[in-house]
ZAMARGU-4260 file (C-alpha; in steps of 0.2 Angstrom, whole numbers, plus 5000, padded with zeros to 4 digits):
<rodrens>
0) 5426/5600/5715 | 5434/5586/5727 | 5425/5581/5741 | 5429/5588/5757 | 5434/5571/5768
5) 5432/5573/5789 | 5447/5566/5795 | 5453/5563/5813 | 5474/5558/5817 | 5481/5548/5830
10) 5499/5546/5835 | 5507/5529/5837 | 5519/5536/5851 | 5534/5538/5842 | 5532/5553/5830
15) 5521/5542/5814 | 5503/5550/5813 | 5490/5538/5809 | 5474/5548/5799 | 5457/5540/5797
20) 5446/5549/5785 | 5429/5545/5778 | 5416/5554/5766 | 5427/5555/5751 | 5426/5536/5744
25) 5413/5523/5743 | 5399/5533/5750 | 5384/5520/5744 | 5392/5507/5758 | 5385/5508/5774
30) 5400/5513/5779 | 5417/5516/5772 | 5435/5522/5779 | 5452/5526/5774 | 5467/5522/5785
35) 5483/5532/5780 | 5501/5530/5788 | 5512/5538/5778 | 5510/5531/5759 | 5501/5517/5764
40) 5481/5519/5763 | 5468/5505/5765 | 5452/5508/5760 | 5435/5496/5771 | 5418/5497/5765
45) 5406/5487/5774 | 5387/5483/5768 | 5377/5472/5778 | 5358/5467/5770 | 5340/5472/5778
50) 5333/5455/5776 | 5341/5439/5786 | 5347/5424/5776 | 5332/5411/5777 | 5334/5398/5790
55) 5352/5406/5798 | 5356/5401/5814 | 5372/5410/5813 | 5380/5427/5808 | 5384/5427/5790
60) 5399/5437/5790 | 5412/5438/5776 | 5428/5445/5777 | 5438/5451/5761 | 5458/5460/5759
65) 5463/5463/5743 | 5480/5471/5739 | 5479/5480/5723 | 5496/5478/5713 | 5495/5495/5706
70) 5497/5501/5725 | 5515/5494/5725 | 5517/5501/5707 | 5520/5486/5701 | 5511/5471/5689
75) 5502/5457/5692 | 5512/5440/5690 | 5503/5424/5680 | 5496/5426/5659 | 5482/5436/5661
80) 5491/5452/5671 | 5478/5454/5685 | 5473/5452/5704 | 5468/5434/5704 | 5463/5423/5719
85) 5468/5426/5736 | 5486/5424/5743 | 5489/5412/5759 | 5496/5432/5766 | 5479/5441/5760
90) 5467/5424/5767 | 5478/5427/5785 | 5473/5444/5786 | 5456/5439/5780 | 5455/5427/5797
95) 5462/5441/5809 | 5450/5455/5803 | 5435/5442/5804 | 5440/5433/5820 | 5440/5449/5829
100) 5424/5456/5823 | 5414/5442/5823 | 5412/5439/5841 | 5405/5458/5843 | 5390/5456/5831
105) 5373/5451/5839 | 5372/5434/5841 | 5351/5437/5834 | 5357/5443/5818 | 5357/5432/5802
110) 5360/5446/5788 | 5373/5444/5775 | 5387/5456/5781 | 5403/5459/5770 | 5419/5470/5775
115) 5429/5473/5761 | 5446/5479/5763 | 5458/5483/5749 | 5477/5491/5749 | 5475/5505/5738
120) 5493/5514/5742 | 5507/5505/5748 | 5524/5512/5756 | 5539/5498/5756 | 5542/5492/5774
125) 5525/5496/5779 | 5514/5482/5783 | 5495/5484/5779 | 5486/5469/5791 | 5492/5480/5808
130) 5480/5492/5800 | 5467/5481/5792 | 5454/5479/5807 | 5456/5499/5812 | 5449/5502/5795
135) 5435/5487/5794 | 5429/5493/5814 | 5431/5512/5809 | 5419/5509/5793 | 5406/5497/5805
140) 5407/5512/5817 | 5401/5523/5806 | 5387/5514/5800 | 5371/5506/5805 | 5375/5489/5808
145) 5371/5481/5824 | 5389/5480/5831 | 5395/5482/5847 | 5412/5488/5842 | 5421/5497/5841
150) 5438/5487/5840 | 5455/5488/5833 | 5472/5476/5832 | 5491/5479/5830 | 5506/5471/5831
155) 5518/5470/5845 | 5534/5465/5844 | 5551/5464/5856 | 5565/5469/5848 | 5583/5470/5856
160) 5571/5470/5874 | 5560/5485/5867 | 5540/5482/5866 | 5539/5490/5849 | 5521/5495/5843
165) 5518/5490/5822 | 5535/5489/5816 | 5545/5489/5799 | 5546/5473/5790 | 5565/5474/5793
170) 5563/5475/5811 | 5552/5459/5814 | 5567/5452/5806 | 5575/5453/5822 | 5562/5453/5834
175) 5557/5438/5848 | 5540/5441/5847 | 5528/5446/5835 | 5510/5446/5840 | 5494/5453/5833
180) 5483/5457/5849 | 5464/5464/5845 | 5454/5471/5859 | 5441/5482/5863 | 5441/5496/5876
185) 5438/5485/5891 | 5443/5466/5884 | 5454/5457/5873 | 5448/5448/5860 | 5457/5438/5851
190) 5477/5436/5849 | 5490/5429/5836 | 5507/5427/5836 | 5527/5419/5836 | 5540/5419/5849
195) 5558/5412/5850 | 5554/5402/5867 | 5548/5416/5879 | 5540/5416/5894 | 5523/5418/5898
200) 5526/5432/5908 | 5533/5442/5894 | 5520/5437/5883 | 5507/5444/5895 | 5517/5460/5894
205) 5517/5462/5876 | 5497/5458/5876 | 5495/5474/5890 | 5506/5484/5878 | 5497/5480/5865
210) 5480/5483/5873 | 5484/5500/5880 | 5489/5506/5861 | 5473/5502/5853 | 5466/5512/5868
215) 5471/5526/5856 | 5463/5519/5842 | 5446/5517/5849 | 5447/5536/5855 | 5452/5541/5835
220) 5438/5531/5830 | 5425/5538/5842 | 5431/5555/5838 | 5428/5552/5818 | 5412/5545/5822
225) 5407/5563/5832 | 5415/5572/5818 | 5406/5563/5804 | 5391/5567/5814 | 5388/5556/5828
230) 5384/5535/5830 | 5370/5532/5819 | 5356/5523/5829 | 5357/5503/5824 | 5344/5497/5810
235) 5328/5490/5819 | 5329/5469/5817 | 5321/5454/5818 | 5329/5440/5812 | 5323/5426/5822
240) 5306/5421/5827 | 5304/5413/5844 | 5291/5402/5855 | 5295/5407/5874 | 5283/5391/5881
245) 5291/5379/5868 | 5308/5385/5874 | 5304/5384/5893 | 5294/5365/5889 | 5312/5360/5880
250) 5322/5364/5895 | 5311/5358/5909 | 5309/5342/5897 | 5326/5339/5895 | 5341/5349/5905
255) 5341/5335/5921 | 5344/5321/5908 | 5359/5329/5899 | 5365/5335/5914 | 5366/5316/5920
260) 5374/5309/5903 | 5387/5325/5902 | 5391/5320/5921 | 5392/5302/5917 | 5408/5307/5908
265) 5411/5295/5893 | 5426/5294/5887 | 5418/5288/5868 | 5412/5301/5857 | 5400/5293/5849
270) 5393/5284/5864 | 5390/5303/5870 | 5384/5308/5855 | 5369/5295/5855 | 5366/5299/5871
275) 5360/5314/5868 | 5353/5312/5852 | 5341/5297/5862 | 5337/5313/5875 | 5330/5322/5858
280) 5322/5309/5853 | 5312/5305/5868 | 5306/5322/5870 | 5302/5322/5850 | 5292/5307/5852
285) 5278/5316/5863 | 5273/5326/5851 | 5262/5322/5834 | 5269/5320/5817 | 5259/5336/5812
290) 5265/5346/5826 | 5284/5339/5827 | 5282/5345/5809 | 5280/5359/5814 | 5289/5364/5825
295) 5307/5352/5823 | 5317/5369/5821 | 5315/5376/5837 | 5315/5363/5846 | 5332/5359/5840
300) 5337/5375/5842 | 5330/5376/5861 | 5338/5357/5863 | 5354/5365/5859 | 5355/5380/5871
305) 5349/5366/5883 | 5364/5356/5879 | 5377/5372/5879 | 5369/5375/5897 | 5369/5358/5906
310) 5388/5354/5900 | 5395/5370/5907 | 5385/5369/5922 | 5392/5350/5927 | 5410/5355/5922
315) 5409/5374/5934 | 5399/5361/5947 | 5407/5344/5947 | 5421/5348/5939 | 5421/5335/5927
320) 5421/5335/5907 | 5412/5326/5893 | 5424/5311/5895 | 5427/5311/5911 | 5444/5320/5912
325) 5450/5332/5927 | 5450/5348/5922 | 5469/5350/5918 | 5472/5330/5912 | 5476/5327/5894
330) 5468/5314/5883 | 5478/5297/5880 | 5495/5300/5867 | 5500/5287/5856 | 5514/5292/5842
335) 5525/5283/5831 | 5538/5286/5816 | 5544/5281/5800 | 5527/5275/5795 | 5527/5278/5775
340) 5544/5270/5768 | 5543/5282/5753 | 5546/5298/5761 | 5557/5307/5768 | 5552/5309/5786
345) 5535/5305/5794 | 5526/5302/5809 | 5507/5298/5815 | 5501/5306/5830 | 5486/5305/5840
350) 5478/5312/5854 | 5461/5305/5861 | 5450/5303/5844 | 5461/5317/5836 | 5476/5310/5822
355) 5485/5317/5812 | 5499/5307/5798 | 5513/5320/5795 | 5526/5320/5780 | 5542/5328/5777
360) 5548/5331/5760 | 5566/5337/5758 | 5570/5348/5742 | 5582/5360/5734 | 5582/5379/5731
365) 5573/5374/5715 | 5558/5368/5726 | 5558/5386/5736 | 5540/5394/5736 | 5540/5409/5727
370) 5531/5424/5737 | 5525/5436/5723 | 5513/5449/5733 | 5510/5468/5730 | 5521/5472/5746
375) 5528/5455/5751 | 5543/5446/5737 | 5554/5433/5739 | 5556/5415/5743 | 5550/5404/5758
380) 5562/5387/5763 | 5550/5382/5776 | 5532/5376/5769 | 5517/5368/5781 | 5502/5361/5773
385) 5487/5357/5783 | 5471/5346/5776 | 5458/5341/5784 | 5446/5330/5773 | 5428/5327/5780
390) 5429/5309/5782 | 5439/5315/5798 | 5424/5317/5806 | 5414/5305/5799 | 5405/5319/5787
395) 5402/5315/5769 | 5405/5330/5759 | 5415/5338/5744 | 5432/5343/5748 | 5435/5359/5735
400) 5451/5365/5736 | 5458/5372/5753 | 5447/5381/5765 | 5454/5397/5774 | 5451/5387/5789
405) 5465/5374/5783 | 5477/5389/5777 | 5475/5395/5795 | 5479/5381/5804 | 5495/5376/5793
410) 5499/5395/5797 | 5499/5394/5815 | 5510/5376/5815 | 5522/5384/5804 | 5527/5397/5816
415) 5524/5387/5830 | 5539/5376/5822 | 5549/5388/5813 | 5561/5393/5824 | 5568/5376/5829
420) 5572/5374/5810 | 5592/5376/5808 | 5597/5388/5796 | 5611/5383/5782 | 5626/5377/5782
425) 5615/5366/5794 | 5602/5363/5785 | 5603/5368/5768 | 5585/5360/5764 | 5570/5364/5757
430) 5557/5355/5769 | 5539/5354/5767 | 5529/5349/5780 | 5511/5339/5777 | 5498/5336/5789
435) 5484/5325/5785 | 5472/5325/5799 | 5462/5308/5797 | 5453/5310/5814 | 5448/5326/5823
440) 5438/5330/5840 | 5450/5346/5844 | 5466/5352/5844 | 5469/5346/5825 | 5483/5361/5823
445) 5492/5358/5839 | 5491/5338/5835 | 5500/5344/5817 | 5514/5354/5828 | 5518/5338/5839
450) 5517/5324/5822 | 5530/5340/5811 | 5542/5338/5826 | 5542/5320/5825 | 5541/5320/5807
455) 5556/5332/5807 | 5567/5322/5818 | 5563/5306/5808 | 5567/5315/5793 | 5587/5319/5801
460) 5584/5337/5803 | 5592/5344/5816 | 5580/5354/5826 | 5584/5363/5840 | 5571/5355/5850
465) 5554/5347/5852 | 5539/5358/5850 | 5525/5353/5856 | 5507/5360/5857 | 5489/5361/5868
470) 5469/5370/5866 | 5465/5378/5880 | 5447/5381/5885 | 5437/5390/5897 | 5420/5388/5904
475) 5412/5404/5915 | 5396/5409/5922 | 5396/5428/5920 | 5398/5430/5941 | 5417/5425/5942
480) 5415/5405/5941 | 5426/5400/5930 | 5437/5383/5924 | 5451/5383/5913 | 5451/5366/5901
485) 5466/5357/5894 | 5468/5351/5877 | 5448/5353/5873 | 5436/5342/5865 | 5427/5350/5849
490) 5412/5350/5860 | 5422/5360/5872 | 5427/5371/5858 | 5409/5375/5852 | 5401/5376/5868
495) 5415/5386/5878 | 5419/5404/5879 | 5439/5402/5873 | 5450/5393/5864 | 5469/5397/5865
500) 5481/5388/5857 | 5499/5388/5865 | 5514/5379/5856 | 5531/5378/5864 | 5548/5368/5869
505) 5555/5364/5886 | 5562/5382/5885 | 5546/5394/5881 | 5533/5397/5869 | 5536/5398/5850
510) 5516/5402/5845 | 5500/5407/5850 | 5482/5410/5848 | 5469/5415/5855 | 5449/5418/5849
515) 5440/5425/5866 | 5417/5424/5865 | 5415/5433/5880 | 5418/5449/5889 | 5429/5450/5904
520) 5444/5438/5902 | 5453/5442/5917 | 5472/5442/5919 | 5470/5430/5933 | 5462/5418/5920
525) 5473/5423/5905 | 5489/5419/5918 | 5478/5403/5922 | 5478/5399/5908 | 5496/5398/5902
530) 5504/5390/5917 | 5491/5376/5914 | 5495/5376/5893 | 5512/5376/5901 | 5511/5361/5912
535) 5501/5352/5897 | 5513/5355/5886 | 5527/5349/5895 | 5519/5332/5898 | 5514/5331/5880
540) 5534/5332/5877 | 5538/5320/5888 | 5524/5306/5876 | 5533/5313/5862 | 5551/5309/5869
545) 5544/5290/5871 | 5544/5291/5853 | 5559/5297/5849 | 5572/5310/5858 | 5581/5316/5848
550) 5583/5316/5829 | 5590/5304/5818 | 5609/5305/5813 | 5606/5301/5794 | 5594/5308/5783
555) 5585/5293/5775 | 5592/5284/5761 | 5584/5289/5748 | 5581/5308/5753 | 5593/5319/5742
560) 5611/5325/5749 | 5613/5342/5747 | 5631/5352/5750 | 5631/5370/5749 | 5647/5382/5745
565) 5653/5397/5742 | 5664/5405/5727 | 5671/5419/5725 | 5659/5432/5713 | 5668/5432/5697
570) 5666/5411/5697 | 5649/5413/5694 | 5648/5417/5675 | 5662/5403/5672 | 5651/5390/5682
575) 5636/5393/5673 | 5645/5394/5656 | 5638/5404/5640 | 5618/5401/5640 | 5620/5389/5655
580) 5630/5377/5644 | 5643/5374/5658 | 5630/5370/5673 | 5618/5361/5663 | 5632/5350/5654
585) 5637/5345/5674 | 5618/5343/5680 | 5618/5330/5665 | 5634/5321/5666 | 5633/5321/5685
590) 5614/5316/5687 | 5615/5332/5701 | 5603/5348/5701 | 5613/5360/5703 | 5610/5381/5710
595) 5617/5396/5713 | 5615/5411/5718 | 5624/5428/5721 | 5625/5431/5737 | 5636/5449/5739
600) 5651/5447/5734 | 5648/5429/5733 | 5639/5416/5723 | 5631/5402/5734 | 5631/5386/5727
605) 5620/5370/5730 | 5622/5353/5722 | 5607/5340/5726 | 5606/5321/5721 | 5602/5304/5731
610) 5619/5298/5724 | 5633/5302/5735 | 5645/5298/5721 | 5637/5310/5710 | 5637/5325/5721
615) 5656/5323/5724 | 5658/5325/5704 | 5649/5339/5701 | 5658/5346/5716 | 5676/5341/5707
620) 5671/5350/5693 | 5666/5365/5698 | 5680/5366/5710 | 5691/5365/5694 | 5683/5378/5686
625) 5687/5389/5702 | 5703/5382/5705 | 5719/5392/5697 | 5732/5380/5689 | 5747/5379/5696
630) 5764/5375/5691 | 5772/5359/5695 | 5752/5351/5699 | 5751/5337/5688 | 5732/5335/5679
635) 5721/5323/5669 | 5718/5335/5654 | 5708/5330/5637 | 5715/5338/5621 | 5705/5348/5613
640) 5713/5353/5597 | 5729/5346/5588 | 5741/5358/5576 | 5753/5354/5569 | 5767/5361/5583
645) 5756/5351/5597 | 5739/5349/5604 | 5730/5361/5615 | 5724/5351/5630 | 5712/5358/5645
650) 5717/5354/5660 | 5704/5363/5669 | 5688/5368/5662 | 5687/5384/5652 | 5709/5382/5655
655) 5717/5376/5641 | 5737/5374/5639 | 5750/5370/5626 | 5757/5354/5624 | 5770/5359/5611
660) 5776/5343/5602 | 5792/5345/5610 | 5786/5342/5626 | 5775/5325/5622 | 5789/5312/5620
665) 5808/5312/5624 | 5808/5305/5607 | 5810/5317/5594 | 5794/5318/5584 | 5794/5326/5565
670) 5775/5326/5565 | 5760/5325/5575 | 5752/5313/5565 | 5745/5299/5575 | 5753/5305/5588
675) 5736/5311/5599 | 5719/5308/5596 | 5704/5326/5600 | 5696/5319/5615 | 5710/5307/5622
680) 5712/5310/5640 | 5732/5314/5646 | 5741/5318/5660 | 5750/5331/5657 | 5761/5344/5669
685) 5760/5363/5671 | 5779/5365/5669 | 5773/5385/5665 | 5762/5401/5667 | 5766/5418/5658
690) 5760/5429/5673 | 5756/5441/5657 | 5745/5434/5646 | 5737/5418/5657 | 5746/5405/5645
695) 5751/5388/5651 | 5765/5377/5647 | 5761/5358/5648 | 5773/5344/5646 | 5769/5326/5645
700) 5786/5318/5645 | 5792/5323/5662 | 5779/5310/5667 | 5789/5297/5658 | 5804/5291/5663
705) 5819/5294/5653 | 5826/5279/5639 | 5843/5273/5647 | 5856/5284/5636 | 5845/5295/5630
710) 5852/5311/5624 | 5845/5328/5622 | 5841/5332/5603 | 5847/5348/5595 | 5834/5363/5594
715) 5822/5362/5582 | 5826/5378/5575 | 5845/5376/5573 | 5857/5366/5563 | 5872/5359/5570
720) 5886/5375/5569 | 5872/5386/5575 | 5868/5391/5558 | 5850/5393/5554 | 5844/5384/5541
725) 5828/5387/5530 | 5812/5391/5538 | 5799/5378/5533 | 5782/5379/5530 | 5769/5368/5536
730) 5770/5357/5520 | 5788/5356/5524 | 5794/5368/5511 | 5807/5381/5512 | 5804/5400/5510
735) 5804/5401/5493 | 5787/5390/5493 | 5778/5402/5502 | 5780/5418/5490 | 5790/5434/5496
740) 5790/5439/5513 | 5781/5454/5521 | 5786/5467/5530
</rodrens>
């Protein structure tokens, strides 16, 4: 006999029912949910440990989303037939379920902690990661974990004006905005998105439209918790051992003397750094080798909370940062172009002790990333890789593969610069973007958006316009004190309570995100906020413009020339030719790649080389194949075949014609003997077409000018007197040499 699951529904507001069920699956987790919207079901089981990981000072929280194949109905792609490692779609949805969790466990509590999220039913359309963190925050709700949830995120979008709430695949398509926005009951936590230029105004909008939906949620959730019995009381912990004195010694010891070197505002990081670190030292030194020993960790762990409280205090006091800056200043800018001769756009751009060296490479469809996932197919023109080795800053430490971290960051450039890509005929490229940050103090993403817009209009693409992109941070005291920070250190980062990132042109903002660590962020700070990101960003434009205004008018020499066309549909078999013979005989000939697609009732054509020459042969050719012949049109055929009555000559590829041996001289030739050569190249004219059968007539002669007195032979097949003579064979013979005739 089944399980008997305890359900609770919810409506989205326009007729789709959301049910959240648990008790049916997965019932040794700690907690386990299943999210249903019509076929689609996500199943999250979270487990956290009783014992703390030794010597964590942080919460050890992993995240997983898995899509299951089988959900689609469909196979794995690869050899061995079976999920593998993660996708750069599954690792996003990873980072939005985690980043808006993690701020709500108890800072205290060091247990290993896994949510585990897996698409078990999929409905085409339908997109999973607006339903991901219901079902990791429902499960966490109903279990024992310390968590001060519960949460939830979906996706707003605007389409055609409309603030739409989780939306089809096939309406993002034409949305504006497309934001995930994750909030509690009272706060928002953490938001992700893209925009086509909007104003900050109506991104506010979409984030209060966003945070009154999952309202909804958060009942459902409550009411599933009652249902299954009510809130189980959080597990008893102690993960951390403390020394009250030692702690109040630390910060008597110490916090005036950081307080004076984070008010001395040093523009140098590592000057700063070793200030601080000789404050630590000072206060190390008072005790003995036995007791230091002892007690090291907590006195670099009170040292810390020490530092985190002296350097909000100065900038909420005196208004000044660790370098020095205003609140609202932006660190030095210096950028240049065209860097690295071999590729095909680049640019370095730095910003205070943060660089980045960006690339452009420019491809075919050949080089299109294929998109093989359980509910997303297809192809992506438009690739952004983000690396950020450890020598960056000054760490020596293995770089194994790419982090999620760096997936992330290359997400959010991508859609901040997306948009401003043209689409073809405009561009017909492939273009992938690479950012390799060599130095980073904060804002290493945002320095990749401003180094790909430079990169891009070095490279001759024709964007619509510059993007450019800040961190926002935000320092408050709990009592309404607050300071928004431009473009933040990575200090600022780590010891603030915010970091939004907002990219954008002259004309609005094209991407967004936002990770929140406190309670309460007011819209009187979030509208702070964005008016200065606003103001920042347009400054940071006005240091890229110095640079370079606009892009260049040429791609680069040696990037390859693409041209892109359309054919009618029936073309495409006769351009490809029998197994590819045709198109793979013109790649080779033409030293061209060559592609095409059908398109509808068309096939869309692309021909790629560096050799301008080149292209404009392939093109020629397959623009013969396409073209109909046409009497009178004279052509440059090669003979293909000789009989004895003439030579078969194409013309045109695939389009052969007769050039009967009447028509090759005004002389009258008995044989064809040494008359053509297979392979020698003619000109010939189309002189007729039997509408019937598709057969063309050539004639060579009436390209030769007539001998002075010439006059016109008698027919071949009469004798002078009109009577017919024998019929020869071809050996010259008459009828009687070929045996009776046949009826």
């Amino acid at each position: 006999m089944s399980k008997i699951a305890i359900t609770q529904s919810f409506d989205l507001g326009d007729g789709r029912t959301v049910t959240l069920e648990t008790g049916k699956l997965a019932k040794q987790a700690d907690g386990s949910v299943v999210v249903r919207i019509g076929n689609t079901m996500l199943l999250a089981a979270v487990v956290s440990n009783q014992d703390p990981v030794p010597g964590a000072d942080f919460m050890p929280l992993t995240v997983e989303y898995k899509e299951k194949y089988a959900a689609a109905g469909v196979f794995p792609g690869g050899f061995f037939k079976r999920e593998a490692r993660p996708s750069d779609y599954e690792i996003l949805i990873c980072r939005l379920v985690d980043r808006a969790l993690r701020p709500l466990f108890p800072e205290d509590y060091h247990a290993d902690t896994q949510v585990v999220i897996n698409l078990i039913s999929a409905e085409p359309g339908v997109l999973p990661d607006s339903y991901a963190c219901l079902a990791a925050s429902a499960a966490l709700a109903l279990s024992d974990i310390p968590f001060k949830g519960p949460i939830s995120e979906v996706r707003v979008c605007r389409i055609n004006g409309e603030l739409v709430l989780n939306p089809t695949m096939e309406q993002i398509e034409t949305a504006d905005i497309d934001m995930m926005v994750a909030a509690t009951m009272d706060n928002v936590v953490m938001i992700e998105g893209e925009m086509k230029e909007v104003a900050e105004a109506d991104m506010m909008s979409a984030i209060a439209f966003g945070h009154e939906a999952i309202k909804c949620q958060l009942t459902a959730i409550n009411a599933l918790v009652e249902a299954a019995g009510g809130k189980k009381p959080a597990r008893v912990y102690n993960h951390e051992t403390n020394d009250e004195d030692l702690r109040a010694a630390v910060k008597a010891a110490t916090y005036d003397k950081v307080y004076a070197v984070a008010k001395a505002g040093n523009p140098k990081k590592d000057d700063r750094k070793a200030a601080f670190k000789a404050v630590l030292d000072e206060y190390k030194a008072t005790f003995s080798e036995e007791a230091l020993a002892e007690k090291i960790g907590l006195i670099k762990k009170y040292y810390h909370e020490v530092e985190w409280q002296a350097v909000r205090d100065v900038i909420l006091n005196e208004r000044i940062r660790l370098d020095g800056r205003k609140t609202d200043e932006i660190r030095n800018i210096w950028s240049e172009v065209d860097y690295l001769p071999g590729a095909h756009g680049s640019a370095i751009f730095t910003r205070g002790d943060t660089q980045s060296l960006t690339t452009v490479t420019l491809g075919n469809k050949m080089d299109e990333q294929m998109i093989d996932g359980a509910i997303i197919k297809g192809t992506a023109k438009f690739l952004l890789h983000y690396n950020f080795p450890a020598f960056s800053t000054g760490e020596a430490r293995a770089n194994r593969g790419t982090s999620r971290r760096e997936v992330g960051h290359g997400n959010l450039a991508l859609r901040a610069l997306k948009n401003m890509i043209p689409t073809a005929p405009e561009n017909p490229y492939t273009i992938r973007i690479v950012s390799d940050i060599l130095e980073s103090n904060g804002s290493s993403s945002m320095a990749t958006v401003c180094a790909g817009t430079l990169a891009l209009m070095d490279a001759g693409i024709k964007i619509k316009r510059p993007v450019s992109g800040i961190a926002m941070g935000l320092i408050t005291d709990g009592s309404g004190k607050f300071a928004v920070l431009s473009d933040i250190l990575g200090d600022e980062d780590h010891l603030g309570d915010m970091d939004f990132k907002v990219t954008g042109t002259e004309n609005g903002i094209t991407a967004c995100q936002m990770d929140i660590k406190v309670d309460g962020l007011t819209s009187e700070i979030m509208t702070q906020a964005l008016d200065q990101a606003r103001a920042g960003r347009l400054h940071i434009l006005g240091e890229i413009a110095k640079t370079m205004t606009a892009p260049n008018e040429d791609y680069k020499p040696h990037a390859p020339r693409i041209v892109e066309f359309r054919i009618p549909r029936e073309y495409i078999g006769a351009v490809i030719g029998s197994g590819g013979k045709v198109i793979q005989e013109m790649q080779r000939e033409t030293n061209t790649v060559i592609t095409i697609e059908e398109v509808g009732q068309e096939g869309v054509i692309q021909i790629s080389s560096a050799n301008k020459n080149d292209i404009d042969a392939a093109l020629q050719r397959i623009t013969n194949i396409i073209t109909e012949p046409e009497v009178g049109t004279i052509y440059k055929g090669k003979v293909k075949t000789i009989q004895p009555f003439g030579a078969f000559v194409e013309i045109l590829p695939g389009k052969d014609g007769l050039l009967h041996i009447s028509e090759i001289k005004w002389e009258r030739l008995e044989t064809m003997d040494g008359v053509l050569n297979e392979g020698d190249e003619i000109e010939v004219k189309l002189i007729g077409l039997d509408p019937k059968t598709g057969k063309l007539k050539l004639s060579r002669k009436v390209l030769i000018d007539k001998p002075e007195g010439y006059v016109e032979p008698e027919p071949r097949e009469r004798r002078e007197g009109g009577d017919r003579g024998p019929r020869r064979d071809f050996k010259g013979g008459g009828r009687d040499n070929r045996g009776p005739r046949r009826d």
